[in-house]
C-alpha positions as CSV (number, residue, x, y, z in Angstrom):
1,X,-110.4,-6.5,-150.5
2,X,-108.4,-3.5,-149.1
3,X,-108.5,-2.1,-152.3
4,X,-112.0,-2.1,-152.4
5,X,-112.8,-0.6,-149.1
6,X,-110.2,2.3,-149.9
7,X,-111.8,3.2,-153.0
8,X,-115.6,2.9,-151.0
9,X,-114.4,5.7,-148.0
10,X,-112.8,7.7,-151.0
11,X,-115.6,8.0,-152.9
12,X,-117.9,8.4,-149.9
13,X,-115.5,11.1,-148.6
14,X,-116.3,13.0,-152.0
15,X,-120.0,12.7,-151.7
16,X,-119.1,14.5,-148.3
17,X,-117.0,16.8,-149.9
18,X,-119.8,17.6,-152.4
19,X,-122.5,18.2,-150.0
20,X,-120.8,21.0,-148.0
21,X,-119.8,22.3,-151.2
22,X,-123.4,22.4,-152.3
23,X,-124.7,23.9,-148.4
24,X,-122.2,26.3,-148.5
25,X,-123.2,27.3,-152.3
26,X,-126.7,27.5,-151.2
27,X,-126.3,29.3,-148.0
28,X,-124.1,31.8,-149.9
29,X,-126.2,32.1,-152.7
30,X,-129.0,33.2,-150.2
31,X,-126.6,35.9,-147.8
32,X,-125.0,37.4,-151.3
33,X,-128.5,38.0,-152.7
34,X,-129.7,40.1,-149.5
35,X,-126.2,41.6,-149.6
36,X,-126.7,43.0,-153.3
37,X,-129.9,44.2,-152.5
38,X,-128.6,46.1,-149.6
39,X,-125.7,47.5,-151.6
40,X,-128.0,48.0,-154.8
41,X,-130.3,50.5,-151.9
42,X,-127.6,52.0,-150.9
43,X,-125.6,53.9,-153.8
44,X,-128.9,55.8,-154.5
45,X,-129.2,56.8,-150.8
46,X,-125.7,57.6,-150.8
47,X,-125.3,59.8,-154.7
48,X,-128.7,61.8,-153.5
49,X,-127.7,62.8,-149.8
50,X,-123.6,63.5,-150.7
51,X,-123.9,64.7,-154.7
52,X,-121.8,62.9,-157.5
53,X,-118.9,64.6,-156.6
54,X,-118.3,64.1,-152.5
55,X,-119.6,60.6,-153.8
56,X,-117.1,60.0,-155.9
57,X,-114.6,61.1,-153.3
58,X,-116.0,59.2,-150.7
59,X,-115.7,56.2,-152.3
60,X,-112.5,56.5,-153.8
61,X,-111.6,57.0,-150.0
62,X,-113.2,54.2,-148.6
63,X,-111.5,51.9,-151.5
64,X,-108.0,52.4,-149.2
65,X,-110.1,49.9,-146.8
66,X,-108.2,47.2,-149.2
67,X,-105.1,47.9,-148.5
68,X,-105.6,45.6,-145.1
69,X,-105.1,42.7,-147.5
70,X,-101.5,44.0,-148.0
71,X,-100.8,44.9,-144.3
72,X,-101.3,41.2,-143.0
73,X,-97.8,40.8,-145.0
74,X,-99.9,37.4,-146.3
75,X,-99.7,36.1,-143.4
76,X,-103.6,35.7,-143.6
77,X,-102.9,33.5,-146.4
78,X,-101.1,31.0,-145.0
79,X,-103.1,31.0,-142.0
80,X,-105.8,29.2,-143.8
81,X,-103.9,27.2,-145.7
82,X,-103.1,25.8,-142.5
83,X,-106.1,25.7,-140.9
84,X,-108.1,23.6,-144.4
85,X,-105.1,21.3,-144.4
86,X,-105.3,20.4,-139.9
87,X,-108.9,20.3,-140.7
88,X,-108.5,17.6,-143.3
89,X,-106.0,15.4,-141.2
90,X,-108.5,16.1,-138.1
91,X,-105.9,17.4,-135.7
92,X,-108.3,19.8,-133.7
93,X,-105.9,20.7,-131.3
94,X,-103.7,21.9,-134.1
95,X,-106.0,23.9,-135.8
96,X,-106.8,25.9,-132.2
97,X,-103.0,26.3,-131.9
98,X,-102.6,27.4,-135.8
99,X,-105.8,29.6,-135.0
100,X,-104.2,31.4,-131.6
101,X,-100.8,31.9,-133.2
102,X,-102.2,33.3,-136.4
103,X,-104.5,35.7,-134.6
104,X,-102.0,37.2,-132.6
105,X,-99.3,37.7,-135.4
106,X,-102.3,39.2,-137.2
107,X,-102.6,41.8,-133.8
108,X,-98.7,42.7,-133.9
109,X,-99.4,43.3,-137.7
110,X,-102.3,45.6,-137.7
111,X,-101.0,47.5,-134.3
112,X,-97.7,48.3,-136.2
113,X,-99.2,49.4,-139.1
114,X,-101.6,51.5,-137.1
115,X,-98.9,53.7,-135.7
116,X,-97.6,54.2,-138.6
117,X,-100.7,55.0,-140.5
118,X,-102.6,57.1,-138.4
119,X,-100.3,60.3,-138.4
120,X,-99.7,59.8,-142.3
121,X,-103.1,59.9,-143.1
122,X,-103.5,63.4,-140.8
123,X,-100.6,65.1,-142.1
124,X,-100.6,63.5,-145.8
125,X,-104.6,62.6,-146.5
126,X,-106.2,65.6,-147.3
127,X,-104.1,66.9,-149.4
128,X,-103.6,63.8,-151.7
129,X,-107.4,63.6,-151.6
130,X,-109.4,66.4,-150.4
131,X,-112.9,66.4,-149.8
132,X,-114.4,68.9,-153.3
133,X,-115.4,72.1,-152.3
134,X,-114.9,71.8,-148.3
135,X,-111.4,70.8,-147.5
136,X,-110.4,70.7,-143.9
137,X,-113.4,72.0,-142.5
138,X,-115.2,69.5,-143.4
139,X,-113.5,66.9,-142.1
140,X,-111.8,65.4,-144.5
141,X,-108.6,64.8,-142.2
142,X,-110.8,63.1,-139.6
143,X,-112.5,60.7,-142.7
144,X,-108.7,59.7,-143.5
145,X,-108.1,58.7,-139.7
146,X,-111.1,56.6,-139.7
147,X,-110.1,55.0,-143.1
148,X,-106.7,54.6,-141.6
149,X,-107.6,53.1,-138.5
150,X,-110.2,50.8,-140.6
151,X,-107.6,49.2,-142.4
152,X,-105.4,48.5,-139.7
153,X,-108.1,47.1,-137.8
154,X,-109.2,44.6,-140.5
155,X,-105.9,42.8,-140.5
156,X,-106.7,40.9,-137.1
157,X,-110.1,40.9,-137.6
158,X,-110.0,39.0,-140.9
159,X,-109.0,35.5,-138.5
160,X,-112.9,35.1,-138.2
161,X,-113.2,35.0,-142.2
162,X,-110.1,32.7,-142.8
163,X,-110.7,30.3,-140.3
164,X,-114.4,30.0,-142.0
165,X,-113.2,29.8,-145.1
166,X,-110.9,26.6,-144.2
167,X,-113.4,25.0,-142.2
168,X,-116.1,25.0,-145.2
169,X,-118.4,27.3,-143.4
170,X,-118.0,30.0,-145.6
171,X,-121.9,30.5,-145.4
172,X,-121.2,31.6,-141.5
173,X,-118.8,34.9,-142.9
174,X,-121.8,35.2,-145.8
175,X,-124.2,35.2,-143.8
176,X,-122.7,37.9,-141.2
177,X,-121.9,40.0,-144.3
178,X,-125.5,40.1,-145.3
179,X,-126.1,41.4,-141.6
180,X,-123.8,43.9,-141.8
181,X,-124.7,44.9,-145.3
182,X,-128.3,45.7,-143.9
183,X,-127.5,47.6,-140.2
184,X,-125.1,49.8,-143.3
185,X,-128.0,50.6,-145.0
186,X,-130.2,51.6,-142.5
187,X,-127.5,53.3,-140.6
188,X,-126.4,55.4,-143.8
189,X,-130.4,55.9,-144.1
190,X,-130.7,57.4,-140.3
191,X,-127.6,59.8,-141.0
192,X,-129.4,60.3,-144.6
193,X,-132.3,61.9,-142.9
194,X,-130.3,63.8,-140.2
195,X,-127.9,65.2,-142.9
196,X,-125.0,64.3,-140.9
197,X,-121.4,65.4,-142.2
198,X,-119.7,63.1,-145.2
199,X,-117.0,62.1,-142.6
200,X,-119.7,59.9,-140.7
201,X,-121.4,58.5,-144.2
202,X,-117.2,57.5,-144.6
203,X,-116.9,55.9,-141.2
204,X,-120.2,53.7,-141.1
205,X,-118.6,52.5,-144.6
206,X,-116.0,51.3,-142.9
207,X,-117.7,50.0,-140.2
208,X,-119.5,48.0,-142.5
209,X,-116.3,46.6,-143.9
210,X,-114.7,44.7,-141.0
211,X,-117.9,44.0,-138.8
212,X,-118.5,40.6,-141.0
213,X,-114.8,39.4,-139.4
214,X,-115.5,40.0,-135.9
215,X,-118.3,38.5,-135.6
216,X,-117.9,35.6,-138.0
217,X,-115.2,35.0,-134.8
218,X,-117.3,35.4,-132.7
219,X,-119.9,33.1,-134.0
220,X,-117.3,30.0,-135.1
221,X,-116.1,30.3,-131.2
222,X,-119.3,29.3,-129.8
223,X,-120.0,27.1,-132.7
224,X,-116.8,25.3,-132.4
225,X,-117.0,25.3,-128.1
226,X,-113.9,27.1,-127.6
227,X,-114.5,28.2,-124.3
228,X,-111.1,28.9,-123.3
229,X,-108.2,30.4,-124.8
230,X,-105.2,28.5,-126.2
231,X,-101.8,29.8,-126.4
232,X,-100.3,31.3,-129.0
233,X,-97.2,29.0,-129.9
234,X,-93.7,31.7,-131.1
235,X,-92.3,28.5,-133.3
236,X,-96.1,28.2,-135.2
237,X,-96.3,32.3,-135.4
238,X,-92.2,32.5,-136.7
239,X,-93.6,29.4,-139.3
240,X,-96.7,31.4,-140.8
241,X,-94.2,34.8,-140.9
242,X,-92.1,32.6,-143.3
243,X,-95.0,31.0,-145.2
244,X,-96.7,34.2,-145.7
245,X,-93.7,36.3,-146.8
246,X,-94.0,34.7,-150.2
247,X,-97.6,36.0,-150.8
248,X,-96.6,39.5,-149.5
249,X,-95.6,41.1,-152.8
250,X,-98.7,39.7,-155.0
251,X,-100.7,41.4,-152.0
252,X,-99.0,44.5,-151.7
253,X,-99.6,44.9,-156.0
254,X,-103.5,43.6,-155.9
255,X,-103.6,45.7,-152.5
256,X,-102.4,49.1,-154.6
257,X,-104.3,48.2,-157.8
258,X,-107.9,47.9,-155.6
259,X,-107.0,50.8,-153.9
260,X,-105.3,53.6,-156.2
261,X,-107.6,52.6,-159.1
262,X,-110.7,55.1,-158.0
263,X,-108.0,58.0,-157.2
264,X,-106.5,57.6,-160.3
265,X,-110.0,57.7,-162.0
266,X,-110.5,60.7,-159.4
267,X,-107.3,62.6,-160.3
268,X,-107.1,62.0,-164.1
269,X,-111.2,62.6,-165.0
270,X,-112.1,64.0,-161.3
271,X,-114.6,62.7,-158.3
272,X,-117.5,62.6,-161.4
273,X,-115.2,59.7,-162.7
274,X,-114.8,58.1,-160.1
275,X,-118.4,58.2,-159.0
276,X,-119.0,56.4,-162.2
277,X,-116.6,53.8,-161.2
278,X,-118.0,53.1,-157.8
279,X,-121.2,52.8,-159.4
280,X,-120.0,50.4,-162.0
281,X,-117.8,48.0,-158.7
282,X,-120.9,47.9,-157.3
283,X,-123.5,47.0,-160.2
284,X,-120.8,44.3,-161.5
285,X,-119.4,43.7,-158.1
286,X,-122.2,41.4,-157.1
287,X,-121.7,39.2,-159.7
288,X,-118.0,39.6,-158.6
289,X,-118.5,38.6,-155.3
290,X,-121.1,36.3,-155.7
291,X,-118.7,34.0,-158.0
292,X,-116.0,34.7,-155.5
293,X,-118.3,33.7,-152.4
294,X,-119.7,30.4,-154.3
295,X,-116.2,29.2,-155.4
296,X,-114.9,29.9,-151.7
297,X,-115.8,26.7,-150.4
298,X,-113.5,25.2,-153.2
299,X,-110.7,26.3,-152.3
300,X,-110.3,24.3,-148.8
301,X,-112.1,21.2,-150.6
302,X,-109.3,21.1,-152.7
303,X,-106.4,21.4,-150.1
304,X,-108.5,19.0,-148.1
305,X,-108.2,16.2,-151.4
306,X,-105.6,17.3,-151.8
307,X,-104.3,15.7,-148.4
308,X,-105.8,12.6,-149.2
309,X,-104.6,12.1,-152.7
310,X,-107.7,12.7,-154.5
311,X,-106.6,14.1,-157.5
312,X,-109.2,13.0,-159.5
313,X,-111.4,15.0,-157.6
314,X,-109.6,18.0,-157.4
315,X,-109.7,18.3,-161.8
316,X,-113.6,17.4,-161.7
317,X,-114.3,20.1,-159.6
318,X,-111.8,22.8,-160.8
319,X,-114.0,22.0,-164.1
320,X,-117.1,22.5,-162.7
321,X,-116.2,26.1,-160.8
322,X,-114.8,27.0,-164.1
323,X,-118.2,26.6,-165.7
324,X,-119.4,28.7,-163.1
325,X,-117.5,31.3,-163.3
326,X,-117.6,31.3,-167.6
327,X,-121.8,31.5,-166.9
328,X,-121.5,34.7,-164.0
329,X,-119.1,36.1,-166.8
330,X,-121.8,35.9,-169.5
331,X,-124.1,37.5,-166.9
332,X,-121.6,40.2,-166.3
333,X,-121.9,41.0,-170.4
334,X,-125.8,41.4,-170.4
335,X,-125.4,43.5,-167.6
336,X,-123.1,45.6,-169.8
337,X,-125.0,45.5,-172.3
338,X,-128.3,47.0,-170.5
339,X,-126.1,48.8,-168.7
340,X,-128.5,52.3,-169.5
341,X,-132.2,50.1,-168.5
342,X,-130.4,48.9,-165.2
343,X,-128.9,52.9,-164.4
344,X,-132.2,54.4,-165.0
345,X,-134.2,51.7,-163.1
346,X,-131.6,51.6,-160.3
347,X,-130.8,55.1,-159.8
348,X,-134.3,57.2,-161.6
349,X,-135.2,58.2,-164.9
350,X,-133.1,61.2,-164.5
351,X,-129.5,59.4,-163.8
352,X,-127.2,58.8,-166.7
353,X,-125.2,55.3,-167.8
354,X,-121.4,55.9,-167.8
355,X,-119.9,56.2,-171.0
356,X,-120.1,52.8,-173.0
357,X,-116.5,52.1,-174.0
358,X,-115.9,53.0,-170.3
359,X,-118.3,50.5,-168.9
360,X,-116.9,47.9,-171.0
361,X,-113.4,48.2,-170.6
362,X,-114.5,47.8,-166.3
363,X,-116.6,44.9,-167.3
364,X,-113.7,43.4,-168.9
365,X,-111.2,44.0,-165.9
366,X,-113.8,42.1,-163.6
367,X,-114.3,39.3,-165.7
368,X,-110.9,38.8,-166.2
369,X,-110.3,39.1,-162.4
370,X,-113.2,36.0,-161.6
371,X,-112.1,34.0,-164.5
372,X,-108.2,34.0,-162.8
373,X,-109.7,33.8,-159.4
374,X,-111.1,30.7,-160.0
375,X,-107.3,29.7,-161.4
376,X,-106.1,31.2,-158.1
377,X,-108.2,28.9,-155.9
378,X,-106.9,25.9,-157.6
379,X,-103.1,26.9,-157.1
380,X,-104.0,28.1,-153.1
381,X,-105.9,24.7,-152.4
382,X,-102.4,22.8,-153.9
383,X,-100.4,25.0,-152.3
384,X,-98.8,26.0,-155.7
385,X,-99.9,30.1,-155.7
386,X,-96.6,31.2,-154.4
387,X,-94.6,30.3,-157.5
388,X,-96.1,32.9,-159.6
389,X,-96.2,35.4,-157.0
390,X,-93.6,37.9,-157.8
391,X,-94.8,37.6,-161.6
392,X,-98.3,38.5,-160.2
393,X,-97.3,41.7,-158.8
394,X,-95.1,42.2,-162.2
395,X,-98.3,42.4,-163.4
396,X,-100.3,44.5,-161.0
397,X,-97.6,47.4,-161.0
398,X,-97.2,47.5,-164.7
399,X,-101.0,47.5,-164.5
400,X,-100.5,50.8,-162.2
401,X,-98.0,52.2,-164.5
402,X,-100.0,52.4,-167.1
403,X,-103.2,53.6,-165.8
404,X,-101.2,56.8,-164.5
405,X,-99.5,57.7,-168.0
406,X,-102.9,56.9,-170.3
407,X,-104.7,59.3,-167.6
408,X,-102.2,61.7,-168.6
409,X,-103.0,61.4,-172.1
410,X,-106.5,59.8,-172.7
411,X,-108.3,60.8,-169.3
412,X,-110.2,58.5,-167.6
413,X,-110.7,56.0,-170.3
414,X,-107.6,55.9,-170.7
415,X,-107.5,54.8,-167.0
416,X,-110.0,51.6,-167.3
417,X,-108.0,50.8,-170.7
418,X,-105.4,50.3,-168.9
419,X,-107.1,48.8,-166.2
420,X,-108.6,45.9,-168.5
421,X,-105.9,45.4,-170.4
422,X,-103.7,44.6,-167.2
423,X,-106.3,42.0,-166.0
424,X,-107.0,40.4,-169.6
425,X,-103.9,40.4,-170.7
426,X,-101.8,39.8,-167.6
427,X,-103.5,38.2,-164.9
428,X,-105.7,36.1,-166.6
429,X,-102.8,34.8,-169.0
430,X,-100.3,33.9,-166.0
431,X,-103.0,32.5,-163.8
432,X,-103.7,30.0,-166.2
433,X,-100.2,29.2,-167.7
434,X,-100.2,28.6,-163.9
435,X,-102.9,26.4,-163.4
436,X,-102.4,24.0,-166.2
437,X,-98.6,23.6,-165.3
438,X,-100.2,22.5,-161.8
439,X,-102.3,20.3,-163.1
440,X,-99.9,18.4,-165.3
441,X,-97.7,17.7,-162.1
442,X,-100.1,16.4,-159.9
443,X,-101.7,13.8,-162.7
444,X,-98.6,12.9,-163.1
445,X,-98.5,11.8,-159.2
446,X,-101.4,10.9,-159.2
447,X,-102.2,7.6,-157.3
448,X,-105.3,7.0,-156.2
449,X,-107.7,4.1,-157.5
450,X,-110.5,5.8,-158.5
451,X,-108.3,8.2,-160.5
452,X,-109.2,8.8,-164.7
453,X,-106.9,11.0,-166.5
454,X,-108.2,13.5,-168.1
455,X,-107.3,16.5,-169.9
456,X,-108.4,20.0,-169.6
């Protein structure tokens, strides 16, 4: 009889699972649709006000935003792991503690790095990237301070988007990033029409950036009834520092890969390269981000199974986000493949398609990146990620390496040859060496009553 009623609340507790699964899915499906519309009016707004070439530079700038994901030392990473796995044992009070502690390590984080960023990127910026054709007076020194103080700012302002992430409410951060998308576009638009300097065009970039965080925060407070403030506890803050210090070097590679890839595009084929690579992260980014916004919600599902010994569960699902992911990916290649219809369309009849070998070899590094993302959910929900973390950013610096000495030689296809060939053969490879080692040791602990062995 017990047996029975265990395996009735477990399989109930997946039809659970599933549904906030499929609302989150939905709800995200919705926000990343009026996101990629925003973004798809934008990049013609933006290449006809700035040029191609303060474009290109622009962008390559505003890509040091992603650094923030190295300067939270992940830490941010094991603040959610935290917070999915109190969520799943209900301790509430836990997860408020986890939450305060988190949030202020995340402060002391991003005010440190702050003072140290702020006079590098004045004295050092300009001159590593300088704005074509205007230099100093143009503010180019100022667009680095913003950039710098951006990144900084995101570390604690990325608490908002964890602690949705662990709670299943994904849809909540989505939703706020579709909101922010939009005030970016018509914000851009205004300083569009009053032919306002590059440096602000830079800075409402930015803006745009880390606005989804605060007030996803803001929202999950009210939503959640915290009406007071809890505590920050020094033994739970000294416990994420020691969790998160073994995803700091896979985030300080993927960090530098995200953000040196446009200069290297901009210093080895110039700011007209790396306009075409902006354009290209955000025509293939939305499938990007799309897959990565759907499978979000698997990630604390799994922990959460995890917890309760569902392993069955867990390899069901992992299958299903894979077939996800394999359908955005052959998406992503018809994209490629009418890559001049969709330029002309998107940009006017006068625009031209980056170079074909180019736009496959980016093509390639993206759908490399979301078929081992969805790998790299699986590992984060078991708490596994961490054992192939230096080997991850093995990868991503050889990946560096490489870009710089083929620009040298080939230019800037040389650059996204590199580029794809790090993701393809590299990533993708270790993530799921990773993954499938995972899964053999948790079937073979597997315990549940309801569980069917299956291989994948």
């Amino acid at each position: 009889m017990a047996t029975g009623t265990k395996r009735t609340n477990v399989v109930a507790e997946s039809e659970r699972r599933w549904w906030r699964i499929g609302q989150n899915a939905g709800a995200l499906a919705i926000a990343r649709v009026l996101s990629g519309l925003c973004q798809f009016l934008l990049v013609p707004v933006l290449l006809r006000t700035l040029g191609t070439e303060t474009f290109g530079w622009a962008m390559a700038l505003v890509a040091l935003v992603s650094l923030s994901q190295f300067a939270d030392l992940g830490v941010a990473m094991a603040f959610q792991q935290d917070l999915s796995e109190a969520w799943a044992r209900n301790e509430r009070t836990g997860i408020r503690r986890t939450y305060a502690s988190g949030v202020q390590l995340l402060a002391w984080l991003g005010a440190g790095w702050f003072i140290l960023a702020i006079p590098l990127a004045w004295w050092g910026g300009a001159s590593l990237l300088p704005a074509p054709g205007h230099g100093q007076t143009n503010g180019a020194a100022l667009a680095w301070i913003v950039v710098a103080a951006t990144m900084t700012a995101g570390v604690p302002l990325s608490a908002g988007t964890r602690l949705a992430a662990a709670l299943q409410l994904g849809w909540i951060n989505a939703a706020w990033t579709a909101v922010a998308n939009f005030g970016t576009l018509v914000a851009v638009w205004i300083a569009a029409n009053a032919t306002a300097r590059p440096v602000v065009f830079v800075a409402l970039l930015c803006a745009g950036q880390i606005a989804p965080g605060a007030f996803t925060a803001l929202h999950l407070r009210r939503r959640l009834n915290w009406r007071d403030d809890v505590a920050a506890d020094p033994m739970e803050m000294k416990r994420l520092w020691k969790i998160g210090r073994k995803f700091a070097a896979p985030n300080l590679a993927g960090a530098l890969l995200q953000a040196t890839a446009p200069w290297l595009f901009a210093r080895f084929g110039g700011y007209a390269a790396s306009a075409a690579f902006a354009v290209l992260q955000r025509l293939f980014g939305v499938v990007q981000q799309a897959q990565a916004l759907l499978l979000g919600p698997f990630w604390p599902a799994y922990a959460e199974a995890a917890a309760r010994s569902e392993i069955a569960w867990v390899r069901r699902s992992f299958r299903w986000s894979v077939a996800l992911t394999l359908a955005m990916v052959a998406g992503l290649a018809g994209a490629t493949a009418l890559l001049p219809e969709i330029i002309r369309l998107w940009l006017g009849a006068g625009a031209s398609a980056p170079a074909p070998l180019f736009s496959w070899f980016v093509a390639i590094w993206i759908s490399a990146g979301m078929v081992a993302q969805a790998w790299s959910y699986l590992l984060l929900g078991l708490g596994r990620l961490h054992r192939i973390a230096l080997q991850v950013a093995a990868v991503h610096a050889t990946t560096i390496a490489a870009m710089a000495v083929a620009g040298r030689f080939t230019g800037s296809t040389g650059v996204a040859a590199m580029l794809a060939a790090g993701g393809a053969l590299g990533l993708l490879p270790l993530s799921i060496r990773a993954g499938r080692e995972a899964l053999r040791e948790i079937s073979r602990k597997e315990s549940t009553p309801d569980a069917v062995s299956v291989r994948l």
